[in-house]
C-alpha positions, 0 to 999 in steps of 0.5 A: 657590538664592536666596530668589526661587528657593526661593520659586518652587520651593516653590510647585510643589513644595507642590501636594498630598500629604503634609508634609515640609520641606528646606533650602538655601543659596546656594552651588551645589552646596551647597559652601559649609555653614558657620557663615557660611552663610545656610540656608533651611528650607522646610515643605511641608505644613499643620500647621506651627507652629514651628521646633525649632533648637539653641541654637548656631543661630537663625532668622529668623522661628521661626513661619513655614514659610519662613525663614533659619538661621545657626548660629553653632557648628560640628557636627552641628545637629538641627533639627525642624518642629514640628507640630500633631496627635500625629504629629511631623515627622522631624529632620535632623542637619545637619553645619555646618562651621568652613571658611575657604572663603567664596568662589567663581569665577563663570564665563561663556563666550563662543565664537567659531567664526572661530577656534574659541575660547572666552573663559571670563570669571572673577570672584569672588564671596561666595554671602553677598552677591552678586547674584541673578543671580550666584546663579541663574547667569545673570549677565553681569556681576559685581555691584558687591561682586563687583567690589570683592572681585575687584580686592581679592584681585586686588592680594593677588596673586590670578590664576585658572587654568584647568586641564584634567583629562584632557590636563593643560593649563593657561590663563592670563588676559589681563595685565589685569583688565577691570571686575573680571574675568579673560579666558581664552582656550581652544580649544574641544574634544570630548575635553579637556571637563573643566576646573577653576579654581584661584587661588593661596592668597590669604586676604582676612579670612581667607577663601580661594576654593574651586577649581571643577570644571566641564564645556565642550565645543564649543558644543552647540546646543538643537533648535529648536521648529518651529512646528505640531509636536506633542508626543511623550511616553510613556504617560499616567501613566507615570514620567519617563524620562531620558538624558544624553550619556555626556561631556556630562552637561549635555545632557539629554533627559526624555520625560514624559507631556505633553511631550519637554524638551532642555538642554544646561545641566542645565535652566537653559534648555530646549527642547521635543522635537516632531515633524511631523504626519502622520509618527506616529499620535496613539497613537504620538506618546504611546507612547514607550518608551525615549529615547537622545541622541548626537552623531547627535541624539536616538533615540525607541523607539516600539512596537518601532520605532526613530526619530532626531529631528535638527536637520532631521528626523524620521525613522524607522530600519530596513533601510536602516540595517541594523536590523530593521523592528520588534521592537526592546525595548531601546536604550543607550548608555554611562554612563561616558566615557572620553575617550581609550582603545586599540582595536586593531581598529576603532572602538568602538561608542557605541549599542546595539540589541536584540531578543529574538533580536538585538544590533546596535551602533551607531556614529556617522553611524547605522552599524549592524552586526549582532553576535550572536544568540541561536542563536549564543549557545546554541552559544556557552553550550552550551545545548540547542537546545530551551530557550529564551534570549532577550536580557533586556537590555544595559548598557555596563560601566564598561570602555571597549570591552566590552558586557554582556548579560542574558539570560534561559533557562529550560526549562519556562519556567512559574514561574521564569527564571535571569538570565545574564550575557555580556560582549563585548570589542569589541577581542579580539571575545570572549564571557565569561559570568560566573559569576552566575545570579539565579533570578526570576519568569518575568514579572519584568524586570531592570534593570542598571547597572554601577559606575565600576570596573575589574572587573565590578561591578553593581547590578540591580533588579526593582520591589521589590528590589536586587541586588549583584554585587561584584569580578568577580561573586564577591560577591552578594546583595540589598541589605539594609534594617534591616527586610524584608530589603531589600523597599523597597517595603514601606519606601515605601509600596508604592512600586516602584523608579522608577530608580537613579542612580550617580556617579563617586565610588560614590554609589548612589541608589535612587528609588522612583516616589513619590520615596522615595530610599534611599542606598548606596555601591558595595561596600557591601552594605545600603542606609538611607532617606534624609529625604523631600524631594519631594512623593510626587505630583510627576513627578521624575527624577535626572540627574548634574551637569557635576560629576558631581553628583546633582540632581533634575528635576521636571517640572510639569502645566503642561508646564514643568520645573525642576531642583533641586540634592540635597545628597545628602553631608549627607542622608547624614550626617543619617540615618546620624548616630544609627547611629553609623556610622565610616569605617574610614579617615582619610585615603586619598591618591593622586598619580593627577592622570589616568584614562589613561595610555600606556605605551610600549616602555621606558616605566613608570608609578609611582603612589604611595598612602597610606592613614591609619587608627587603629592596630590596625584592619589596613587594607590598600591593594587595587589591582585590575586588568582586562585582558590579563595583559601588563604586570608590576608590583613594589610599595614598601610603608612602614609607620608608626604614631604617637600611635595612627594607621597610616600605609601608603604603596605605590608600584606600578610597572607596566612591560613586559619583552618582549625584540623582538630576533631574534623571528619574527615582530616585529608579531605579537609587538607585537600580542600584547602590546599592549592596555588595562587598567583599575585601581582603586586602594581601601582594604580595607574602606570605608562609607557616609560616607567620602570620595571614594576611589575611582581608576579609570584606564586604562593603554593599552599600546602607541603612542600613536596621537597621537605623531609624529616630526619633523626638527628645524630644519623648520616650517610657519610660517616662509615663505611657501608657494607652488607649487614644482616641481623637476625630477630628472635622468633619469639618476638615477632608479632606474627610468631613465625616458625623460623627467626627473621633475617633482616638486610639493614638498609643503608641508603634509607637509614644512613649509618647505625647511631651509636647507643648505650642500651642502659640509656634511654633514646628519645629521637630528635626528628629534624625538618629539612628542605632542599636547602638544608636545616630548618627546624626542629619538629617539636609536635608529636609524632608516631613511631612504630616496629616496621618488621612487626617486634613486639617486645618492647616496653613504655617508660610512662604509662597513660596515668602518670603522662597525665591523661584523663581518658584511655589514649590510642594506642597500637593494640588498638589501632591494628584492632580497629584497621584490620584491613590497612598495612602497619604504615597506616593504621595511626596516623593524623586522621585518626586523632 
């Protein structure tokens, strides 16, 4: 952030409450930290009198609360407020690195609908000397030192890329540079949204450019503020509450006690959420419950009641759309996106809604279906009619089609209450309860958020405490503290946990309603208090970044509202740097460049991992998989030690060995052994400053539904398309008709008419294509029939000199025998 910002921020910040100081730098993200890093040090508070600094670093101005840092070393730097008065400021242990990383890409995109591309325009630039609109991000244009250093590296040989994640494309600029930039064209898209620049290993003064990660979808547009509208909000007093669109981490919804803010760039522009008058009372207006966002526009719970804000219209939901009047107590949506996934049945569900008795699943264009009810489940669980057991809460899991319950049973139902869990599989519309039951207070509510794993993993909290339920529910526990045995309200002034927020890379952070944050990683059991960096009496949420980053939102009493990055890896470091607290593991390397896979009939997917660690700590590589048991697997270990290190490398084969030949019944066999799996690749044993290495992804077992087959030689392009008719003789007709056929070649089917001379012979080349284009040419048989019902062709073989020894299926003879069925399906695979 730069110092202007900085400068605005504090200055909302620092309203009341008690001291406390942070720090900043002019990379985003934090990315860049290092010894050629300016870091800005804030106090926040009245009884500052000079900063404590190491002798490796020096500051600016060492009385004044705001300053600069430069530390000339690299390592960890402990540096301290001093304070005046017996009491003294907490320290932080910053880890300054010695990297050749010194610049950055700077992006901006410009759409066009005409043809439905987006130009993104790249540049580079130095955090350390750029212009402040290039460090706010709202740039248009690079400043002049980013010009000079663009066409510096330019002529080293420097040409960016832009790389998409998920489909694996990649996009290259335009030959020239213009004014200092790069152009680069892609078409804009809903399912290939994460992107990536990369460069190619150029040094100038030896610095290089680090890769940058970031989110573009299709163009989203802010809901417009109308005028005469009136606020919607929650309860006077109560904790911001917050969601996001499940792909679009950047669109954001917060509803506060003053007012209802949208983005759909994390807050660097924001709009506010107001309704019509007379469609809600003022109690209404100010009681909003929960908040949801998707692609039908954004859901408000309003005493019971759910109501959707569109681009249009505010409208409250019901009957007509299948859902009840009232009495709703919960809605979600899904955490982790999966852009691609297999469903065999239907489409998957994007929403939920319940009541205590109910669940309904929504789908897009506000569809909504009724599942499951209590009554139901009590069979199901084979639990007595007479006790009572309502739906405590819903949360989608980290698996692309399953849905979790918690719900709550009791008998007597006067002190105590258990809390059950139930997954639901939308594809095998299935119900597993799991072996978990957390015993509570009968006036106690439950939260739940689920890992990015691939088996069941969760955390869920109370006000006071945290729960974990690790690898499939076969480890549980409280989420322990160095003191009071994991109560975190003792530990923040008997605060109560606001809400907890997990990343993708198994980030765990647990926000207390005065803005205390404790901090743990996924399987691990026991959390630490990291460093005060908001004022206890400031409104403040936390939301993921487009790359998957935690920052912080705060919202203001003047109805504005800001967002703030965290560093949260380096106050992860700070505190846990006296615990003296090691990864187990060095290194933990993986050739997985993708979360999805297909794998087809005669297909097999390899994946290959490595991990490094110091000798005699006996580490291992865990690969655990969540699905239909239908695939196998065959595993390659190497093992190595040298100059006291441990290297184990695992190649994991995963492949099918299902024989279709001569079976009954050929789709059912298909049926049965097609499905998704989800598996996750870790070391052994893990802690809290590791790096990234966790690796979901799916392995879809079956057709991918966007392969298609194609006659080599025709296209779609080359020739100009009109209205074609032609005319089949009568007599050549199957059906012998009284009058000729007139036919209306179809050119968006067939393409353009290939070329022929009668007197050869025309065997067709069938091609396999995905969304990628080419794959392969199919070289097993394949069946080919008159579609208008001609029969006035002729074989060039017959069965003997084909060499078969038996009488072989033929038309004739399948139409005979499938009388009841059209052309299209009486020969086909499961017929043979």
């Amino acid at each position: 952030m730069s110092a202007q910002g900085v400068a605005v921020l504090l200055s909302w910040l620092s309203c009341c409450g008690s001291a406390l100081w942070r720090y900043s730098s002019n990379s985003p993200s934090y990315l860049i930290f290092s010894t050629r890093s300016t870091i800005t040090l804030e106090y926040e508070g009245t009884s500052f009198l000079e900063w404590s600094v190491p002798g490796t670093c020096s500051v600016k101005n060492k009385s004044s609360p705001r300053t600069e840092l430069r530390c000339s070393s690299p390592g960890v730097q402990t540096i301290r407020p001093i304070v005046v008065g017996p009491d003294s400021e907490e320290e932080r242990n910053l880890s300054v690195q010695s990297s050749h990383i010194c610049f950055l890409w700077y992006y901006r995109v410009i759409s066009f609908f005409h043809n439905f591309t987006q130009v993104i325009i790249v540049w580079i630039y130095d955090p350390e000397n750029a212009d402040p609109s290039e460090i706010l991000r709202n740039a248009n244009e690079p400043s002049l030192n980013s010009i000079i250093l663009s066409k510096q590296l330019a002529t080293l040989g420097q040409k960016p890329i832009i790389f998409t994640s998920l489909q694996r494309n990649i996009y290259f600029p335009d030959s020239k540079m213009k004014n200092g930039t790069w152009h680069i064209s892609v078409p804009m898209t809903t399912d290939d949204v994460l992107k990536e620049i990369k460069g190619n290993q150029v040094a100038f003064q030896d610095c290089f450019i680090a890769d940058v990660l970031f989110l573009l979808t299709f163009p989203l547009l802010t809901m417009p503020e109308i005028p005469d509208s009136l606020p919607i909000t929650s309860p006077q007093g109560s904790q911001l509450i917050l969601a996001w669109a499940t792909c679009v981490l950047s669109s954001v919804v917060v509803v506060a006690d003053m007012e209802t803010f949208q983005t759909n760039d994390s807050f660097r522009t924001w709009t506010r959420i107001r309704v019509p008058p007379n469609i809600l009372t003022d109690d209404e207006r100010h009681n909003v419950s929960d908040v949801n966002i998707s692609w039908d526009g954004i859901f408000f719970l309003i005493n019971g009641i759910l109501y959707i804000k569109t681009f249009t219209a505010f409208k409250r939901l019901g009957r007509n759309e299948n859902l009840p009047d009232g009495g709703i107590i919960g809605i979600t949506s899904r955490k982790w996106c999966w852009a691609r996934h297999l469903l065999k049945s239907k489409i998957r569900s994007i929403f939920a809604v319940w009541t205590k008795s109910e669940l309904y699943l929504g789908y897009p264009l506000l569809k909504f279906m009724k599942i499951m009810t209590t009554e139901k489940l009590k069979s199901l669980l084979n639990i007595s009619p007479t006790d009572t057991l309502t739906i405590h809460n819903v949360e989608y899991p980290g698996h692309p089609l399953e849905i979790a319950l918690l719900l709550s049973y009791c008998s007597a139902c006067t002190v105590n209450k258990k809390i059950y869990v139930v997954i639901y599989n939308e594809d095998t519309e299935q119900w597993m309860n799991q072996d978990f039951a957390l015993d509570v207070h009968s006036d106690t509510f439950v939260n739940a958020h689920f890992l990015y794993s691939a088996l069941p993993e969760l955390v869920l909290w109370d006000k006071h405490r945290v729960y974990y339920c690790y690898h499939n529910f076969t480890e549980t526990g409280v989420i322990q503290t160095p003191t009071e045995f994991g109560n975190l309200s003792r530990l923040s002034q008997n605060s109560t946990i606001h809400v907890i927020f997990i990343d993708y890379y198994g980030n765990v952070v647990v926000k207390m309603e005065n803005n205390i944050m404790f901090y743990f990683k996924a399987n691990i059991k026991d959390a630490v208090k990291l460093h005060a960096w908001t004022n206890s009496t400031l409104k403040s949420a936390v939301s993921m970044s487009s790359s998957g980053l935690m920052y912080l939102i705060h919202v203001f009493e003047n109805g504005t509202i800001r967002p703030q990055e965290y560093p949260l890896r380096l106050e992860a470091k700070s505190v846990t740097f006296n615990s003296k607290e090691k990864c187990p593991y060095v290194a933990f390397l993986n050739n997985i460049f993708s979360v999805f896979f297909f794998l087809d009939k005669g297909q097999n997917v390899s994946i290959w991992t490595q991990i490094v660690y110091p000798e005699n700590v006996g580490l291992y590589i865990v690969v655990e998989s969540y699905g239909p048991n239908i695939l196998q697997e065959t595993y390659q270990v190497h093992y190595e030690v040298a100059l006291g290190y441990c290297t184990k490398t695992m190649t994991v084969t995963f492949f099918q060995n299902v024989n279709y030949e001569a079976v009954d019944d050929y789709f059912k066999l298909q049926h049965q052994n097609t499905g998704l799996l989800l598996l996750h690749m870790r070391p052994s044993d893990s802690a809290r400053l590791c790096p990234i290495s966790q690796k979901v992804f799916q392995i879809a077992v079956g057709c991918n539904p966007r392969k298609y087959i194609a006659v080599k030689g025709f296209n779609k392009k080359e020739c100009l398309q009109h209205d074609f008719f032609y005319h089949i003789e009568k007599s050549y007709l199957r059906n012998k008709p009284s009058k000729n056929l007139r036919v209306k070649y179809n050119w968006k089917e067939y393409g353009c008419p290939l070329r022929l001379d009668f007197r050869e012979k025309f065997h067709p080349l069938v091609q396999l294509y995905d969304e990628n284009g080419y794959v392969e040419d199919v070289e097993v048989n394949f069946i080919v029939w008159e579609i208008h019902g001609r029969n006035d062709y002729s074989f060039n073989n017959t069965m003997k000199k084909s060499g078969c020894l038996n009488e072989a299926q033929t038309w004739k003879s399948m139409i005979e025998l499938n009388k009841h069925l059209p052309l299209e399906e009486v020969w086909g695979p499961e017929f043979l």
